[in-house]
C-alpha positions in Angstrom: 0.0 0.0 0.0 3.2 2.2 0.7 5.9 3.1 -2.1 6.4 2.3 -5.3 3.7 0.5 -6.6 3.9 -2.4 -9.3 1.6 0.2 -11.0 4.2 3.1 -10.9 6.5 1.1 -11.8 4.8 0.0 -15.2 4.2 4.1 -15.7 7.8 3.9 -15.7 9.0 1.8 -17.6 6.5 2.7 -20.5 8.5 6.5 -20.4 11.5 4.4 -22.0 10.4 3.4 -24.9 8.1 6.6 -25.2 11.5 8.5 -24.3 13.6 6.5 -27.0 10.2 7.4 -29.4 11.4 10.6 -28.8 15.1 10.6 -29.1 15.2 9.1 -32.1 11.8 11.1 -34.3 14.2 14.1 -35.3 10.7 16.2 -35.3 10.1 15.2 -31.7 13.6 15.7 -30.9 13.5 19.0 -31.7 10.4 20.3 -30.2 12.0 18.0 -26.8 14.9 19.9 -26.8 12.9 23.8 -27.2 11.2 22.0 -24.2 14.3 21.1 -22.3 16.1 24.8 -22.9 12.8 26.7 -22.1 12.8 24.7 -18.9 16.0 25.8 -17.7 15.2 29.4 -18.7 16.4 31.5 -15.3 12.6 32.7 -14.1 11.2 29.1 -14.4 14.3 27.6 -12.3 14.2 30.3 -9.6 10.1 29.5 -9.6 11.1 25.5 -10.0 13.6 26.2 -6.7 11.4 28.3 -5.2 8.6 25.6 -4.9 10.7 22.9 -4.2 12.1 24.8 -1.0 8.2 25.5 0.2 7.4 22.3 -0.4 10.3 20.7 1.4 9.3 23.3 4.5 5.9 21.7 4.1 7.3 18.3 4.7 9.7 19.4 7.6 6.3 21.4 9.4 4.1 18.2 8.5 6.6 15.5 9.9 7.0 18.0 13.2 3.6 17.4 13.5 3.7 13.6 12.7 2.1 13.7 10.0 4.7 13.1 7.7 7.3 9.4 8.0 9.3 7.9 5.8 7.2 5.6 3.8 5.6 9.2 2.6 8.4 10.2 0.5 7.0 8.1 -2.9 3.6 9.6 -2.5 5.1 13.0 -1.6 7.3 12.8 -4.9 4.0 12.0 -7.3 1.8 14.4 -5.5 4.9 16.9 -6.5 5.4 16.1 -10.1 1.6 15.4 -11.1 -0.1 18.1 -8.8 2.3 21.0 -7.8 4.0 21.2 -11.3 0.9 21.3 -13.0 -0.6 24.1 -10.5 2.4 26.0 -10.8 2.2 26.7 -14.2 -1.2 27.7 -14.0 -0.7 30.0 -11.5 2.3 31.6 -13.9 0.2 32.3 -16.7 -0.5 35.4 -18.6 -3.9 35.2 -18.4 -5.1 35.9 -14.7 -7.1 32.5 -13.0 -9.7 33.6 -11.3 -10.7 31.4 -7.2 -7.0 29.2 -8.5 -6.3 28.4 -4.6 -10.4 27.6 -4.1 -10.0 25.3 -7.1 -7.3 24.0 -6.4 -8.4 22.8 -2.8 -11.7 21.5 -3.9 -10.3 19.1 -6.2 -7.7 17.8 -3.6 -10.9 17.1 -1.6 -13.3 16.4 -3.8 -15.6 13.1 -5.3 -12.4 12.6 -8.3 -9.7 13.0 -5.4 -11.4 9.9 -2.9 -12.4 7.6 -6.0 -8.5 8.4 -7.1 -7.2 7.3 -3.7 -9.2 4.0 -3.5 -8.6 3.3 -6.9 -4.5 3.7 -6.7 -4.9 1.9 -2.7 -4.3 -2.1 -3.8 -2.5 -2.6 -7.2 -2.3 -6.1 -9.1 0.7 -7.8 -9.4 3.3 -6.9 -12.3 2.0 -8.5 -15.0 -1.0 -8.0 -14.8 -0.4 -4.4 -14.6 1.6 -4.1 -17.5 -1.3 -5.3 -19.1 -4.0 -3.1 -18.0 -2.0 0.1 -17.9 -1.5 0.3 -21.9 -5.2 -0.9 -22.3 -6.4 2.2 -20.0 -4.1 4.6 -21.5 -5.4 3.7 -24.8 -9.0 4.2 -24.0 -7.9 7.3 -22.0 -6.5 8.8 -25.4 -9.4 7.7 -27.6 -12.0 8.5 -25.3 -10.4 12.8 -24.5 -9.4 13.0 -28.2 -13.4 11.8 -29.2 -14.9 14.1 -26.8 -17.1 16.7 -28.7 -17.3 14.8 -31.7 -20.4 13.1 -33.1 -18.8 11.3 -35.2 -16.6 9.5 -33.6 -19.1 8.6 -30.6 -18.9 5.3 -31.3 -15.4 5.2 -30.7 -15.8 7.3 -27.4 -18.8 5.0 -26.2 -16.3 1.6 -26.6 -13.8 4.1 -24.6 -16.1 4.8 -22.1 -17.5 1.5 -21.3 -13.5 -0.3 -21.9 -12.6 2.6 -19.0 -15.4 1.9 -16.8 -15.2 -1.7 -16.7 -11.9 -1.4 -15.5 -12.4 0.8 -13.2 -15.0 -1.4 -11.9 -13.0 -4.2 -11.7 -10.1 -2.0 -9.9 -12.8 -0.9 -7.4 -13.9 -4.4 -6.9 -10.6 -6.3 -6.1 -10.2 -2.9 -3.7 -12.7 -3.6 -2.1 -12.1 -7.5 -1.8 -8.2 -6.1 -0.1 -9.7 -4.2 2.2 -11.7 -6.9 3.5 -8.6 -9.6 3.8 -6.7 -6.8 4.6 -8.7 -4.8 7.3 -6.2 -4.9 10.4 -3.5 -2.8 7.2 -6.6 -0.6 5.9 -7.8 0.4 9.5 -4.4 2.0 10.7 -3.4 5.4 10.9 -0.8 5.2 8.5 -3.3 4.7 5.9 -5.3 7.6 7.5 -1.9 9.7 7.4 -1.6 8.3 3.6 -5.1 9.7 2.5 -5.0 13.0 4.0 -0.9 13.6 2.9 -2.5 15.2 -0.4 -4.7 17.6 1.3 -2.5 18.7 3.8 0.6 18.9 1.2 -2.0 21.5 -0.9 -3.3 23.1 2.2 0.3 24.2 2.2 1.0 24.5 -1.0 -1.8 27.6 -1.4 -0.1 30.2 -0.2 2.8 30.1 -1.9 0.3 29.7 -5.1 -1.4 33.2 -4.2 2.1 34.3 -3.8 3.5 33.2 -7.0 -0.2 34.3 -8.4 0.6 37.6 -7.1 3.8 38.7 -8.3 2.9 37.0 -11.8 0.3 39.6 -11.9 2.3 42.4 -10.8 4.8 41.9 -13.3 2.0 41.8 -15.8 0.5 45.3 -14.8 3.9 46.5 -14.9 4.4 45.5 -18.4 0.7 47.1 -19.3 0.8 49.9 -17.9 4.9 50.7 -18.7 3.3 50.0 -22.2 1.3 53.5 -21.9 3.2 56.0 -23.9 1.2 59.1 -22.7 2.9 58.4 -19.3 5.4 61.6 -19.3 7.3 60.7 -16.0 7.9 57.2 -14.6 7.0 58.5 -11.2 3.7 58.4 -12.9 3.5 54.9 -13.5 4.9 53.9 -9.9 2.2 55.9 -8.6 -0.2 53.8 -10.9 0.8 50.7 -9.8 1.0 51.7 -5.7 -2.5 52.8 -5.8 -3.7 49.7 -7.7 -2.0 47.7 -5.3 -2.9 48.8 -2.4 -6.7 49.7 -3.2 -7.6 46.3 -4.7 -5.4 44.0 -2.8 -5.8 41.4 -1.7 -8.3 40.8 -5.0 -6.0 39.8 -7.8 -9.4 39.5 -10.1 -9.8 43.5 -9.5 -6.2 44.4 -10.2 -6.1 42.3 -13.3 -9.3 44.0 -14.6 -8.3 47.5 -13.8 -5.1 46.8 -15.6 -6.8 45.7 -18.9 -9.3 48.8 -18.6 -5.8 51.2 -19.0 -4.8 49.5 -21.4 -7.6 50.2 -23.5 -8.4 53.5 -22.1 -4.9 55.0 -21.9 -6.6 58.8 -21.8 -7.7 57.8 -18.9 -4.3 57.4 -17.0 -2.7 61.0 -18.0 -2.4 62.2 -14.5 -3.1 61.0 -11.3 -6.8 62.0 -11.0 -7.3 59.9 -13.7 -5.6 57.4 -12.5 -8.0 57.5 -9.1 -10.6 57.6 -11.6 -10.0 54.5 -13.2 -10.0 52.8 -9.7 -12.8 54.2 -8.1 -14.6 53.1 -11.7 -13.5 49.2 -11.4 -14.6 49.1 -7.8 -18.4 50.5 -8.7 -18.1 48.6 -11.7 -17.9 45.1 -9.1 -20.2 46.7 -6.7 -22.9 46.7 -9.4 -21.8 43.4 -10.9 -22.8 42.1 -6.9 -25.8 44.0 -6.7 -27.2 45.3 -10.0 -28.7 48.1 -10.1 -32.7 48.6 -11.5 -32.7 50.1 -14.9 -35.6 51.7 -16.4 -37.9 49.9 -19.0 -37.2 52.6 -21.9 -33.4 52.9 -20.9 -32.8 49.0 -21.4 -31.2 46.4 -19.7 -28.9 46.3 -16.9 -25.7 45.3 -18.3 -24.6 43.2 -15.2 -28.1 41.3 -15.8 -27.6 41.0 -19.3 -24.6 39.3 -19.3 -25.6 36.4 -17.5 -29.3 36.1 -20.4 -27.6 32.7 -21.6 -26.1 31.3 -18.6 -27.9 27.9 -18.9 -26.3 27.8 -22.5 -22.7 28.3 -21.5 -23.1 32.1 -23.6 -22.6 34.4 -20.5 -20.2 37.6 -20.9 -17.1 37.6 -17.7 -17.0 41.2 -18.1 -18.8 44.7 -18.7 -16.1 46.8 -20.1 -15.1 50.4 -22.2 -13.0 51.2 -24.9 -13.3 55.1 -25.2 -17.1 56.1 -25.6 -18.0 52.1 -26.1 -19.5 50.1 -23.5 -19.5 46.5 -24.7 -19.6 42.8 -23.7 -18.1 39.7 -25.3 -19.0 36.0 -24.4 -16.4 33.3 -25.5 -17.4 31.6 -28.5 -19.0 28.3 -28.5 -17.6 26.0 -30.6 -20.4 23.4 -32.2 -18.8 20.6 -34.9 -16.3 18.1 -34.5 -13.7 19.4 -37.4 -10.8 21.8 -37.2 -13.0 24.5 -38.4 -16.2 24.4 -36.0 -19.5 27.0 -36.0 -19.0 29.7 -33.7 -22.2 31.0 -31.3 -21.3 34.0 -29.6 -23.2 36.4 -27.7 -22.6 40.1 -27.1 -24.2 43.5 -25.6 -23.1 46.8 -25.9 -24.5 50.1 -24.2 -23.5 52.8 -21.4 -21.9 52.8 -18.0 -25.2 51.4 -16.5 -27.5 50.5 -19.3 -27.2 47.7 -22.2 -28.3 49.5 -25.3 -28.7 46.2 -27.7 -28.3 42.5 -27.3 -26.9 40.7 -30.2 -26.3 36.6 -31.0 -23.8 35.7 -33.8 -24.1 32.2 -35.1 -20.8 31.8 -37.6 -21.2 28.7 -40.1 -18.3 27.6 -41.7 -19.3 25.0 -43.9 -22.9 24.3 -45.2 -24.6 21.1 -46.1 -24.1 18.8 -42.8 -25.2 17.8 -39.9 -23.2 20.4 -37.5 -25.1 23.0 -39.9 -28.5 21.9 -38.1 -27.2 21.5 -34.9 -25.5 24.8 -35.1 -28.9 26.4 -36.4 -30.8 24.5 -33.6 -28.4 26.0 -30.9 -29.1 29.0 -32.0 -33.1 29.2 -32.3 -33.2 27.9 -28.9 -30.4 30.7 -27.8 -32.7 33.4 -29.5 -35.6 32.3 -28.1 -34.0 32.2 -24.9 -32.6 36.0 -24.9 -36.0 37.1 -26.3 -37.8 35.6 -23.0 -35.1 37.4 -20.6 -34.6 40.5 -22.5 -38.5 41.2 -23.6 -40.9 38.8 -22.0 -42.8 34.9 -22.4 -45.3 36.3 -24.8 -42.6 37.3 -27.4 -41.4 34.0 -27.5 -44.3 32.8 -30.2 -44.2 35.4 -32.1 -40.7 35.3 -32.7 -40.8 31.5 -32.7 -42.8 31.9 -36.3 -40.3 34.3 -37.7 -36.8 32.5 -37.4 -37.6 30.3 -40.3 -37.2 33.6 -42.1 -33.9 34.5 -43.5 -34.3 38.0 -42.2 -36.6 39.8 -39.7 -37.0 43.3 -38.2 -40.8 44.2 -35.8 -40.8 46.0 -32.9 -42.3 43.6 -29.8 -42.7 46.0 -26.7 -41.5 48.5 -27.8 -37.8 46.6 -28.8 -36.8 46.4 -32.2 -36.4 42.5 -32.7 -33.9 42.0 -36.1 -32.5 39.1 -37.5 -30.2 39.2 -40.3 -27.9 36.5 -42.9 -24.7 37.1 -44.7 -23.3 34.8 -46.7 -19.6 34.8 -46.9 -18.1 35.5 -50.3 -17.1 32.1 -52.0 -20.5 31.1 -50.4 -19.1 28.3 -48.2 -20.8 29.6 -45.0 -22.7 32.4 -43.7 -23.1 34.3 -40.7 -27.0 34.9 -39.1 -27.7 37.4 -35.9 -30.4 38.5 -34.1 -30.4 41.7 -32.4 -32.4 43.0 -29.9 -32.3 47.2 -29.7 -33.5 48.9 -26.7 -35.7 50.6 -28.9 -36.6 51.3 -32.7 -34.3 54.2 -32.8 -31.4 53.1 -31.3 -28.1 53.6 -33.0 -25.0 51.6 -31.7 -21.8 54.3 -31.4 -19.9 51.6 -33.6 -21.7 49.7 -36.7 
């Protein structure tokens, strides 16, 4: 139950051949080697060091609390090189992860993390396992490269089944060890053995929001000392102390406010702008908590709007401003199973505290197939969907008659409902939207 597995072992020895695969592919050799040398590049070593000396502490702190023995150093090593690695890179990214330490603990103590435990408790003997480890491997890769694809879902439902009768199997001769083996299962050490994970990411947190942190900084650094209308650097530190110490210790807020300068660089000349722009992103969350009421014949409220198509994975993460522009983009959902999929998006634009117009974009690549009318399917029912949030039930049927239609445009309670198609040039695809204006009149400040 302790140590190397005959499981790990087979992991193992499978990386050789995969290694020599490798070494001897001159494509693969290449792209190893970029690999290799981007590895040892001086930030990720100092972060590499860096983790490995908190982690080490971790151990020294948990074994003073005799929590930690000898017999923990295998499971300590994998919990290091498939948990922390894979964390710490996340939490190095560009891109800012929003609740990474909430995340990160839940799935240390979650439904996947037990099941995982009792899975990896007993292992077969040798053989066996080198038998069953390629065979799960192989319906591992069939069944994530499958996923999303219609069709190849035969392939992923032999997958699927081929990975959970193993699992089943797994769980069962578990289950059979723990009842020859109950005196070895009922012990502490096994208790000690479950609960090394969560106390090793328990640990492991801070120095994530830490790492999290200065990633960040660095980041707004870089944006804002991208600024050219800043005429003194004393400008910029000034910039980056009050961001710091008015959003901290919400990295969400910072990271926001540093993409609004970015695209509103006017806004940053001096340093009343500059407690402009912060004052802004913290009324901006305030009203993204508690949205305010808008007015019938003013609109929407944009912090409502965004979330119209929740249920359909369309939401917007953010309400933001380019100059006079007030606009939200949703993250486009892919629908197909081919390197070039249909693209649904959804978007709003307006004021400060009023969405203006509503719009759904269905993009169609490729005409004549089945991922056509799945694609068009998606998006009646995301139309019909926005229409009942944005107007009310009623409008529903009527517009229910009308998306047949290429193109629409009536006024239902007073909104101008439009839906438009625009086939692409060589006529390959075309791209359909409906619109929803705050009223017949309204003209967007951008086309």
């Amino acid at each position: 139950m302790m140590g190397v597995s005959t499981r790990d072992l087979v992991y193992l020895l499978l990386s050789i051949p995969f290694f020599l695969i490798v070494m001897l592919t001159p494509s693969l050799r290449l792209g190893f080697s970029t690999v290799i040398k981007a590895f040892f590049a001086r930030k990720l070593v100092i972060v590499t060091l860096s983790m490995l000396l908190w982690i080490s502490a971790s151990v020294v702190l948990l074994k003073f609390l005799s929590l930690w023995n000898c017999t923990h150093i295998w499971p300590t090593v994998v919990w290091t090189a498939a948990f922390a690695f894979a964390t710490l890179f996340e939490a190095t990214r560009v891109s800012y992860q929003k609740h990474l330490g909430r995340r990160v603990f839940l799935e240390s103590i979650g439904v996947i993390a037990l099941v995982e435990f009792f899975l990896h408790l007993y292992t077969f003997p040798f053989l066996v396992e080198l038998l069953l480890v390629p065979i799960w491997l192989l319906f591992s890769i069939v069944y994530i490269y499958t996923e999303g694809k219609p069709k190849h879902a035969s392939a992923k439902a032999l997958a699927g089944w081929g990975l959970l009768l193993i699992s089943v199997g797994i769980f069962f001769y578990t289950f059979y060890k723990i009842i020859t083996d109950a005196d070895n299962f009922l012990s502490i050490n096994t208790l000690h053995t479950f609960l090394l994970p969560i106390f090793l990411t328990i640990l492991y947190i801070p120095f994530l929001f830490m790492l999290q942190s200065y990633s960040l900084y660095e980041t707004v650094s870089i944006r804002l000392g991208n600024n050219q209308t800043f005429p003194k650097d004393n400008l910029h530190n000034y910039a980056l102390r009050k961001a710091i110490v008015s959003f901290f210790p919400s990295l969400y807020l910072l990271d926001r406010w540093s993409l609004h300068c970015m695209q509103n660089q006017s806004q940053i000349e001096t340093k009343a702008g500059i407690d402009g722009t912060v004052e802004l992103i913290k009324s901006l969350q305030k009203d993204k908590i508690k949205p305010p009421l808008v007015k019938f014949e003013d609109g929407w409220s944009p912090f409502l709007a965004m979330n119209f198509l929740d249920s359909l994975k369309l939401s917007i993460p953010e309400y933001s401003q380019i100059d006079e522009e007030w606009y939200g983009n949703g993250n486009p959902l892919a629908i197909g199973d081919d390197v070039l999929n249909h693209n649904l998006t959804y978007y709003i634009e307006g004021t400060r505290n009023a969405a203006k117009r509503l719009k759904l974009k269905l993009e169609v690549n490729y005409q004549n197939s089945t991922e056509e009318s799945i694609a068009n399917e998606r998006f009646n029912e995301a139309a019909l969907l926005l229409v009942k949030a944005s107007i009310n039930c009623d409008a529903i049927k009527k517009v229910k008659k009308l998306l047949c239609q290429d193109t629409i445009d009536v006024i239902i309670q007073r909104r101008r409902v439009q839906l438009t198609r625009e086939n692409y040039p060589n006529e390959s695809g075309y791209t359909k939207k409906l619109i929803i204006d705050v009223n017949p009149t309204y003209t967007p400040v951008y086309s």
